[in-house]
C-alpha positions in Angstrom: 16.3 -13.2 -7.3 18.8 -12.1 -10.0 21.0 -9.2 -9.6 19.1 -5.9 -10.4 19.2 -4.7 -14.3 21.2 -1.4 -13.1 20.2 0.9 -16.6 16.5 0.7 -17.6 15.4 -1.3 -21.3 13.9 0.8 -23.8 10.7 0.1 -25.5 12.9 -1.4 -28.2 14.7 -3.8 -25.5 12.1 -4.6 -24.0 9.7 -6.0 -26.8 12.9 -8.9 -27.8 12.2 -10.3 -23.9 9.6 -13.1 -23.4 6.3 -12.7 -21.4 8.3 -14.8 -18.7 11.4 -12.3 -18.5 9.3 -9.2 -18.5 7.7 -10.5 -15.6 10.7 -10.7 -13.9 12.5 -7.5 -15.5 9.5 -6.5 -13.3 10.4 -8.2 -10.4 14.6 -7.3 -10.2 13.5 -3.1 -10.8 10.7 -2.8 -8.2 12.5 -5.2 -5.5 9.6 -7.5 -5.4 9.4 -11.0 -5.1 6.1 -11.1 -6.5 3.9 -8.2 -8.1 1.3 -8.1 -5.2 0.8 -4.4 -5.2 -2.0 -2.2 -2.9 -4.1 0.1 -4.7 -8.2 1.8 -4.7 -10.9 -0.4 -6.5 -12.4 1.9 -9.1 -15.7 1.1 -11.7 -16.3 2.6 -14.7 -19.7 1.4 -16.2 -18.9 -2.2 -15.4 -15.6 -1.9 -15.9 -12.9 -2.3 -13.2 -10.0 -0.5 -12.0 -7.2 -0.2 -9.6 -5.4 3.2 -8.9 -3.0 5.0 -6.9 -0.9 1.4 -7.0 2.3 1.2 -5.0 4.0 -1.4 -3.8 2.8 -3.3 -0.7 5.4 -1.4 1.8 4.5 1.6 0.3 6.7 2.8 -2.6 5.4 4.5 -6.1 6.4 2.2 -8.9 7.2 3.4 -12.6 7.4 1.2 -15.5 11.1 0.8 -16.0 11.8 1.5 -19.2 13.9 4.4 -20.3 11.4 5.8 -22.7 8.2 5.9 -21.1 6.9 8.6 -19.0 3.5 7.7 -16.1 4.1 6.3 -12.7 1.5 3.3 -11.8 0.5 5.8 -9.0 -1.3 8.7 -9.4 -3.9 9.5 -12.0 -2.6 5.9 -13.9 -5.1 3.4 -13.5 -4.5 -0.6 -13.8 -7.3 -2.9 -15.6 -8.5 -5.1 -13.4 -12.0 -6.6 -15.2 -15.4 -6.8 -15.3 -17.2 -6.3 -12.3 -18.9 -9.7 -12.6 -15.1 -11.1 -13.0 -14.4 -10.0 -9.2 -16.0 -11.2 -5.8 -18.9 -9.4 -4.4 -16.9 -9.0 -0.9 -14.4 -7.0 -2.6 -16.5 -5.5 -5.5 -16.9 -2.4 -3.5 -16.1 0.8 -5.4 -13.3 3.0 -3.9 -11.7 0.1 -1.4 -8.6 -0.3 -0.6 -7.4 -3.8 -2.0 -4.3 -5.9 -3.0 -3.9 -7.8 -6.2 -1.5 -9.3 -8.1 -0.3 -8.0 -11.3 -0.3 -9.3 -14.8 1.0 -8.6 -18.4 -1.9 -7.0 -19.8 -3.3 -8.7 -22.8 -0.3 -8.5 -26.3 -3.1 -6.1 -28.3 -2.9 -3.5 -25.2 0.4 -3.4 -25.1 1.1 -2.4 -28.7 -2.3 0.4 -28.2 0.0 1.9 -25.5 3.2 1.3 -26.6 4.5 -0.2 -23.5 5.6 -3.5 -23.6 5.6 -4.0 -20.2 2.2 -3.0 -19.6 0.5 -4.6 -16.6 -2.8 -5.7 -15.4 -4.5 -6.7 -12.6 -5.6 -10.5 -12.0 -9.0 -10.5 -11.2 -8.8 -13.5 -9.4 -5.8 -12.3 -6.7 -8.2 -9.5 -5.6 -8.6 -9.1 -1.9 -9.4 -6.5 0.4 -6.5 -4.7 2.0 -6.2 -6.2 5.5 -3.1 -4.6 6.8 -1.6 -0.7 7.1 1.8 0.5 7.6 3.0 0.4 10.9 4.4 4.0 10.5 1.0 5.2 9.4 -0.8 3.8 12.4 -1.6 5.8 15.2 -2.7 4.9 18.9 -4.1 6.9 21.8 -2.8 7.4 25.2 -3.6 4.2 26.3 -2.1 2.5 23.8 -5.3 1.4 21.5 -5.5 2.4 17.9 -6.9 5.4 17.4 -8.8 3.9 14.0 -10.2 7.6 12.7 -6.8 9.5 13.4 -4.9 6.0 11.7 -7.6 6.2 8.5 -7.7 10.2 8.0 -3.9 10.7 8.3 -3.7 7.5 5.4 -6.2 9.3 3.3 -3.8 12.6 3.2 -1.2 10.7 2.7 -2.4 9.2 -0.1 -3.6 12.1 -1.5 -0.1 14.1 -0.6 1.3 11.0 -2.4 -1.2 12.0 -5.7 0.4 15.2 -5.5 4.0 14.4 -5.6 3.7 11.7 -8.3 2.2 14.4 -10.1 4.3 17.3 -9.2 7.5 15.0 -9.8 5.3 14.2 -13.6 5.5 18.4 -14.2 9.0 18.8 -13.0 10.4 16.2 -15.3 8.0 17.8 -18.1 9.3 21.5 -17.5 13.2 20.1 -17.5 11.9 18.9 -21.1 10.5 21.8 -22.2 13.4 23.6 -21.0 15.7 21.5 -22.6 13.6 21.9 -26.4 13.4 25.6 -25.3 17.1 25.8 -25.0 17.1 23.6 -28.5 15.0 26.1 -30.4 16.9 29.1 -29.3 20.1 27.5 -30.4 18.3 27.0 -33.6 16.8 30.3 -33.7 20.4 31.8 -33.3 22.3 29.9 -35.7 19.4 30.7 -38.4 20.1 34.3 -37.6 23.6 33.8 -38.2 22.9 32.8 -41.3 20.5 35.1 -42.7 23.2 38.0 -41.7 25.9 36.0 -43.5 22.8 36.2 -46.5 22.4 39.8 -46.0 26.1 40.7 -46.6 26.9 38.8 -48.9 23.6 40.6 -50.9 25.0 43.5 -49.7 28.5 43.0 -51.1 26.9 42.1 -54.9 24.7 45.1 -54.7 28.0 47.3 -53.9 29.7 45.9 -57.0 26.6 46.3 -58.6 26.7 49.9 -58.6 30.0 50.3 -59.3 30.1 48.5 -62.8 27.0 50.8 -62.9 29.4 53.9 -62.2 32.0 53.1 -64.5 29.7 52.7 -67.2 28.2 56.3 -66.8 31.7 57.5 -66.2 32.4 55.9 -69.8 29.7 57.2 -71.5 29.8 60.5 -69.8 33.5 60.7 -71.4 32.1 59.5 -74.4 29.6 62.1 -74.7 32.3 64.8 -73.5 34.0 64.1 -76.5 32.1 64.1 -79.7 35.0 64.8 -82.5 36.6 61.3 -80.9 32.9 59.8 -81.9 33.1 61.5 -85.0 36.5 59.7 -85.8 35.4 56.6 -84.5 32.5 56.4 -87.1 34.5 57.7 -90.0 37.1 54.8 -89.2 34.4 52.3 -88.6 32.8 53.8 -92.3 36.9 53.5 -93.7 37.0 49.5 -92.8 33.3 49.4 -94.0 34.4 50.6 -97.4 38.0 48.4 -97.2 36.0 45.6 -96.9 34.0 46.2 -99.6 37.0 46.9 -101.7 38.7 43.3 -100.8 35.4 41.5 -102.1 34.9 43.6 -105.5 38.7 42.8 -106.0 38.6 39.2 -104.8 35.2 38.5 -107.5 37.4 39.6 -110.3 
């Protein structure tokens, strides 16, 4: 097996590698040397399904790209097939099989954006046969105690559910958090800006009103004054009159 790809592909790496490499881009992240996964046999209608996949010693898997969010396990669910596409001794709703997994078909991949989506060969289907050792338990005398061994699997499982999912809303709250914090910033430098506005309104009203002053300071002088208007029209009526002079002068 090669050397592990140590940074996850984007989407946008991702869809330049062949069908081939994919598979085993697949392969190098999740430590496998083939994609046999365990998972629950699910039907829909006559649809199949496999969920709460992991990896057959155990461990969640998550597509391995840098831009895509859901685990395999938890409430992600696998496409397996038809039900008529799977044998009857392993058609049973809600067992606990092992498969092998599959690009899914090029048209799903581009629905879902994910160009690593997977899929479950129909064919490679077979009940699950074997447990963890760590999750089997035995009585005194050394037997397996077989209900102990399949209730403490079925809460970890389910305590499993719950941490993929918890670990889904932590990583979703550090987002949120994260545009939070983004908005605020926003928020604040928009404030800035609008007082920056506000003076600078503030300023052209103040000169505003003090052309505004000086013109009733004028006219209040002006009015203060009325010999000096008095002059001013009988010079105004003098160049009137000069003027008219020049012209009668200038037609002779």
């Amino acid at each position: 097996m090669q050397e592990e790809q140590k940074e996850p592909f984007t989407i946008a790496q991702a869809n330049y590698l062949s069908d081939r490499e994919r598979l085993e881009y697949l392969k190098q992240q999740w430590g496998m040397s083939d994609l046999r996964v365990r998972g629950r046999l699910q039907q829909t209608g006559d649809l199949l399904w496999l969920s709460n996949v992991r990896s057959e010693d155990g461990r969640r898997l998550r597509y391995p790209l840098a831009d895509y969010d859901p685990y395999l396990s938890g409430r992600a669910r696998i496409f397996v097939g038809r039900d008529s596409s799977i044998a009857p001794n392993v058609r049973q709703s809600n067992s606990d099989v092992t498969a092998l997994l599959t690009l899914a078909r090029p048209h799903e991949r581009t629905k879902h954006n994910n160009p690593l989506l997977v899929a479950a060969d129909p064919e490679s289907i077979e009940p699950l046969t074997s447990m963890l050792r760590a999750r089997v338990f035995h009585n005194e005398d050394g037997s397996i105690a077989i209900e102990e061994t399949v209730r403490q699997d079925y809460i970890a499982q389910c305590r499993a559910e719950v941490d993929a999912e918890l670990a889904k809303l932590t990583e979703q709250i550090a987002r949120f958090r994260e545009e939070s914090d983004a908005l605020a910033a926003d928020l604040d430098e928009t404030k800035r800006q609008h007082v920056q506005e506000q003076a600078a309104l503030e300023a052209m009203l103040a000169r505003q009103r003090e052309a505004q002053q000086e013109i009733q300071v004028r006219v209040a002088r002006i009015v203060a004054n009325p010999r000096r208007i008095e002059r001013r029209l009988q010079l105004s009526n003098l160049g009137v009159a000069a003027r008219g002079l020049r012209n009668d002068v200038g037609c002779r």
